[in-house]
Residue, then its C-alpha position, 0 to 999 in steps of 0.5 A: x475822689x473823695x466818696x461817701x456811703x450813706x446808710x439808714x433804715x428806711x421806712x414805709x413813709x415815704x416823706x421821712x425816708x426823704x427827710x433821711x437821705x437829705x439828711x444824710x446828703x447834708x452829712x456827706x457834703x460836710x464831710x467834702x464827698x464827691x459822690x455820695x451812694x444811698x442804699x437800695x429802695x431807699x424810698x420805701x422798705x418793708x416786711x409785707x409781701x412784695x406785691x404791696x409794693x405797685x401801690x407805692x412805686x413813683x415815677x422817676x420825675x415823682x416827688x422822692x426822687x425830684x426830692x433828692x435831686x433838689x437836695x443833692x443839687x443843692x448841695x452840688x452833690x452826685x448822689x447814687x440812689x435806690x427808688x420803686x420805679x413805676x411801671x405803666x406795663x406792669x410791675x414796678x422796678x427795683x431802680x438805681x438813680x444816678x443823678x448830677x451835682x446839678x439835680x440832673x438825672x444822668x442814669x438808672x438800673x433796674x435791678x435784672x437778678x430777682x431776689x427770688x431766694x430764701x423764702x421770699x419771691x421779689x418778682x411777685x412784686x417787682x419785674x426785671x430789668x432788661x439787659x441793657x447796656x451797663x451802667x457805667x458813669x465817668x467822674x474824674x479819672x474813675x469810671x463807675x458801675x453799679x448793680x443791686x443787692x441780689x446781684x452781689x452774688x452773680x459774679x458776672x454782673x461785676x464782671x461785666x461792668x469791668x468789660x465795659x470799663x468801669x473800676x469801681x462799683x457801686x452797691x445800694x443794697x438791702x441786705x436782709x438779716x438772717x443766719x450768716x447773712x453778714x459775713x456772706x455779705x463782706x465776704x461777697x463785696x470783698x471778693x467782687x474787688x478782689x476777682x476784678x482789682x476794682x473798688x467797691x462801694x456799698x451802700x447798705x440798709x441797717x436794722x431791723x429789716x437789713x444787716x447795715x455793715x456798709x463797707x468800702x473795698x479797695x482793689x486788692x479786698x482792703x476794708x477801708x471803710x466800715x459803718x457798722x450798724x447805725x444810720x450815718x456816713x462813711x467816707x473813703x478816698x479812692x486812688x486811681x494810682x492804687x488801682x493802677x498798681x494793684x493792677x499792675x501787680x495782679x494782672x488778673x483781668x488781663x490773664x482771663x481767657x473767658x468773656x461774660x455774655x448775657x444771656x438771652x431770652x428763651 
C-alpha cells in the first residue's frame, strides 16, 4: 500500500482549514496514495484556552468533515482525519474520521487520554472518549489502527491495537513545541513500531503552534519517510512481507506474557 501523511498548520478559520486538507488530498492523489492520513484537529487549532473550543465543534455530518468526504471521494481517496466533534451532552471530542474512497464514513475515535499535561488542561474543553472497541480498519492485506497525539505516550494504546489485530498505526497528532518536544515525539513513534513490529504512520501539525516532523515508521523503527517542517506531503510503501519478516525474525508479540486490559471506570 502506497500511504500518505499530510501535514499543514491549521488555523482558527474553519473555511481555509479546509481549503488546506483538500489541498493536500489533491497532492497526495497525484503522488498515487491509497490512504492518506491528516493530523489532528485539523478543523480547527489554537492558543485560547481549550473551553473556546464548544463554540467551534461541528457535527460529523456538519460542513468540514462533509467538506473532505467530498473531496477524498472525489479523488477516490480514503482519508484519516482529525475534527472537533460536537457533543449535544456535553463537551465536544477531540475525534479521528475515517472515511472511504466513496466519501463514506467508515469509523472515528474520540481521542480517550487527555491531554491533560505541561501546563495545559484539554479536558477543560474536550470530554473523553469512551473505551470502546478499537479502531481497527481492513485495506488490502493491512489491518489499520489509530489513536491521537497525547496517546502516543500510553504504550498500551498501541498495544491494544495489535491485540485486536491491527499492524499499522495511524497517528494524527498536534504535537506542541517546547523544550525537547521533537526528539520526545520521534523517539515515542519509533519505539511504538518498534515494541510492537507494526508500521506507524503520523500525521502531525507544523509551526508555530505544533513541531510538523511527521514521520512514517517501519516495524523494525526504520524512519522511511520524514516532512520536516513545512506544510506538504510524504509518501511510503508499506509491505506486509517486510512486517511478516520483521516479525518472524523478532517474535516479540508472541514472546509477552502480559495482556493490555482496559481500565475501568472507578
Amino acid at each position: 500500500m502506497r500511504i500518505a501523511s499530510g501535514q499543514f498548520s491549521a488555523g482558527t478559520d474553519i473555511d481555509e482549514n479546509l481549503a488546506s486538507v483538500v489541498a493536500l488530498l489533491g497532492e497526495a492523489a497525484a503522488g498515487g496514495a491509497e490512504l492518506l492520513v491528516l493530523p489532528e484537529m485539523s478543523s480547527y487549532a489554537t492558543s485560547e484556552p481549550p473551553s473556546a473550543l464548544a463554540a467551534i465543534a461541528q457535527p460529523l455530518d456538519g460542513p468540514f468533515i462533509t467538506g473532505v468526504a467530498a473531496a477524498a471521494a472525489a479523488r477516490s481517496l480514503p482519508t484519516v482525519v482529525g475534527t472537533i466533534e460536537e457533543n449535544p451532552d456535553g463537551l465536544p471530542y477531540n475525534t479521528l474520521v475515517a472515511i472511504d474512497a466513496e466519501g463514506d464514513i467508515t469509523a472515528t475515535y474520540r481521542k480517550v487520554h487527555l491531554y491533560d499535561a505541561f501546563g495545559y488542561a484539554e479536558s477543560d474543553g474536550i470530554s473523553a472518549g469512551e473505551l470502546t472497541e478499537p479502531f481497527v480498519l481492513e485495506l488490502g492485506d493491512l489491518r489499520i489502527g489509530a489513536f491521537t497525539c497525547y496517546d502516543l505516550r500510553f504504550p498500551e494504546s498501541a498495544r491494544r491495537l495489535i491485540d485486536a489485530g491491527a499492524n499499522v498505526i495511524l497517528l494524527p497528532a498536534m504535537w506542541i513545541v517546547g523544550p525537547g518536544k521533537e526528539d520526545a515525539w520521534t523517539t515515542l513513534v519509533r519505539a511504538r513500531a518498534i515494541e510492537n513490529t507494526a508500521y506507524v504512520v503520523s500525521a502531525n501539525q507544523t509551526g508555530p503552534l505544533a513541531t510538523g516532523n511527521s514521520i512514517i515508521v517501519d516495524p523494525a523503527g526504520v524512519v522511511i519517510a520524514a516532512a520536516g517542517e513545512a506544510p506538504g506531503v510524504v509518501f511510503a510503501e508499506l509491505d506486509p512481507a517486510r512486517l511478516d519478516a520483521v516479525r518472524a525474525r523478532v517474535p516479540s508479540l508472541a514472546n509477552r506474557r502480559f495482556t493490555v486490559v482496559p481500565r475501568t471506570a472507578e
